[in-house]
C-alpha positions, 0 to 999 in steps of 0.5 A: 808428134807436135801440138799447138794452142792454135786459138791462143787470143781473144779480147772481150769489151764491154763495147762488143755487148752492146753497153757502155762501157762500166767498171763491172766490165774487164777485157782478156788478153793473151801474152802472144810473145809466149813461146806456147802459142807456137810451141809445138810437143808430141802426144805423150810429151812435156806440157806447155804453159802460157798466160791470160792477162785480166785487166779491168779498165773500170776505177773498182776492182772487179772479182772474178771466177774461170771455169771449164765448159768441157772439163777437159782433162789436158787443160788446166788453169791456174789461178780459177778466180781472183779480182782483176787486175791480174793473170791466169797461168794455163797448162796444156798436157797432151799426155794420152791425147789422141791424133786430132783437134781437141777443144774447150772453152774458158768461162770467166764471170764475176765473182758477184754474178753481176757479169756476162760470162766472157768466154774463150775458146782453146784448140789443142791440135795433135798431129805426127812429127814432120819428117824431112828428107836426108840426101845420102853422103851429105853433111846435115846441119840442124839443131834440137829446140824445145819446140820440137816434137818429142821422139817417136821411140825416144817419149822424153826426148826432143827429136828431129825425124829424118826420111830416105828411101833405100832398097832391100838388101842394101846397108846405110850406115848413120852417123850424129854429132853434138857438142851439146847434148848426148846424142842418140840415135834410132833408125826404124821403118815407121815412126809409129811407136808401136813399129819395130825398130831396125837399130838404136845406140847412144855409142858408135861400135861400142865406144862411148860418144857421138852415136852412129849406126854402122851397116844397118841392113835395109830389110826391104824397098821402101821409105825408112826414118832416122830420129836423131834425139838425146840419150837424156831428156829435154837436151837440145842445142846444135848436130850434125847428121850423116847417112851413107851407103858402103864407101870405096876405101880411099886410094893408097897413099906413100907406096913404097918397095924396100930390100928385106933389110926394110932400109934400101928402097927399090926404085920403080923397073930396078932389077934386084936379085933377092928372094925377100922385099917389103911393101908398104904403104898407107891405107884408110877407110871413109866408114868406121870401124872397117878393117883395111888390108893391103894388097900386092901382086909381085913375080918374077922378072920374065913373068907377066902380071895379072892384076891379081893380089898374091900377098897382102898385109896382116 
């Protein structure tokens, strides 16, 4: 889920009040070069910072006193008095907030009394992690930034939310890769935190590393979600993501037929008059972690064959 300060600026001038402009009066201003005006977090998340700069264009220092209308508790500011000119740091934690727009104002008046109220309006939106689509047996380039939402399942933890649509009973199998971070991944049916999870591993197969999630069952038709995030917090930097379904092996390669001395080749349509000859030849498997045999059919001389293995490798 992410969150934005969607209202991020205001300016106020003695000018807007209909007065000249005096030493009494001071105008805000927000630094938009911040990363919090567009940042982005989840429900739950990290909170966010950003800076109001006061300045008074009069020739006296002018004092001042910032407080809350709503007192909401996701925001906070610091510090909440001072003589301008000088800056307010503001902190935005969405922690227990729910879906939705939450609003307070910022209220800065003079310290002495002697000015009108400046006041500064701050959204805070809350709204679900975008999800985008993956195309299954394609090689995703994306990365992981802070600006991002933080995992469903994984609360301290950036994370991007991948969706594809699959049917009951078949398999995908997931696959992520990263030189940056230690990466994780979480395959479910839902990216609402209470919905069960289909799988999850930081290790492929049990093997420290690059996760991946092998054969994960599809219980039924539908649309399912991949939330590649970090085993630790905060990580970000560049991955690669994969998805497939079950893949053919790869065709054998270096076929070979040898005497039973494993030295002497038989070359293709040779009669030879044995009883004992050794097949081999060199097989691979697009998916990890599968175990490959090979398959011969052989028979005797003024048999047909039948297209039907009768040995194969241990």
């Amino acid at each position: 889920m992410h969150s934005a300060l969607a209202r991020s600026s205001t300016a106020h001038d003695a000018s807007d009040l209909g007065s000249p402009l005096d030493p009494y009066h001071f105008n805000l201003e927000t630094d938009l070069s911040s990363p919090f005006g567009r940042g982005s977090i989840a429900r739950g998340g990290h909170t966010r910072t950003t800076t109001i700069s006061l300045a008074n264009p009069g020739e006296r220092q002018q004092s001042w006193i910032l407080t809350r209308s709503q007192l909401a508790h996701w925001l906070a500011a610091d510090p909440t008095s001072g003589t301008a000119p000088s800056t307010v740091t503001l902190t935005l934690d969405p922690s227990g907030l729910s879906l939705g727009v939450h609003h307070d104002t910022l209220v800065f008046s003079g310290g002495s009394g002697s000015l009108d109220p400046i006041r500064v309006p701050v959204e805070f939106s809350i709204h679900p992690c975008v999800t985008y689509t993956i195309t299954p047996d394609t090689v995703l380039v994306d990365s992981l930034v802070s600006a991002d939402c933080v995992g469903p399942h994984r609360p301290n933890s950036y994370a991007k939310v991948y969706q594809f649509d699959a049917a009951g009973g078949d398999s995908v199998s997931v696959l992520m890769r990263s030189a940056d971070f230690d990466a994780y991944l979480v395959a479910d049916s839902s990216i609402a935190v209470s919905a069960p999870l289909l799988a999850e591993d930081d290790t492929c197969l049990g093997e420290a590393g690059d996760p991946c999630l092998m054969y994960t069952l599809i219980p039924e038709t539908g649309t399912y979600f991949i939330e590649a995030t970090t085993a630790d917090s905060r990580e970000t930097g560049s991955f690669t993501l994969e998805i497939h379904p079950p893949r053919a092996p790869h065709a054998p390669t270096d076929l070979d037929q040898i005497r039973s001395d494993s030295l002497t080749a038989v070359s293709l349509g040779a009669t030879v008059n044995d009883t004992v000859f050794v097949f081999q030849g060199v097989v691979s498997d697009p998916d990890i972690g599968d175990s490959l045999r090979l398959q011969v059919e052989s028979q005797p001389i003024d048999s047909a064959f039948t297209g039907i293995a009768n040995d194969s490798s241990a």
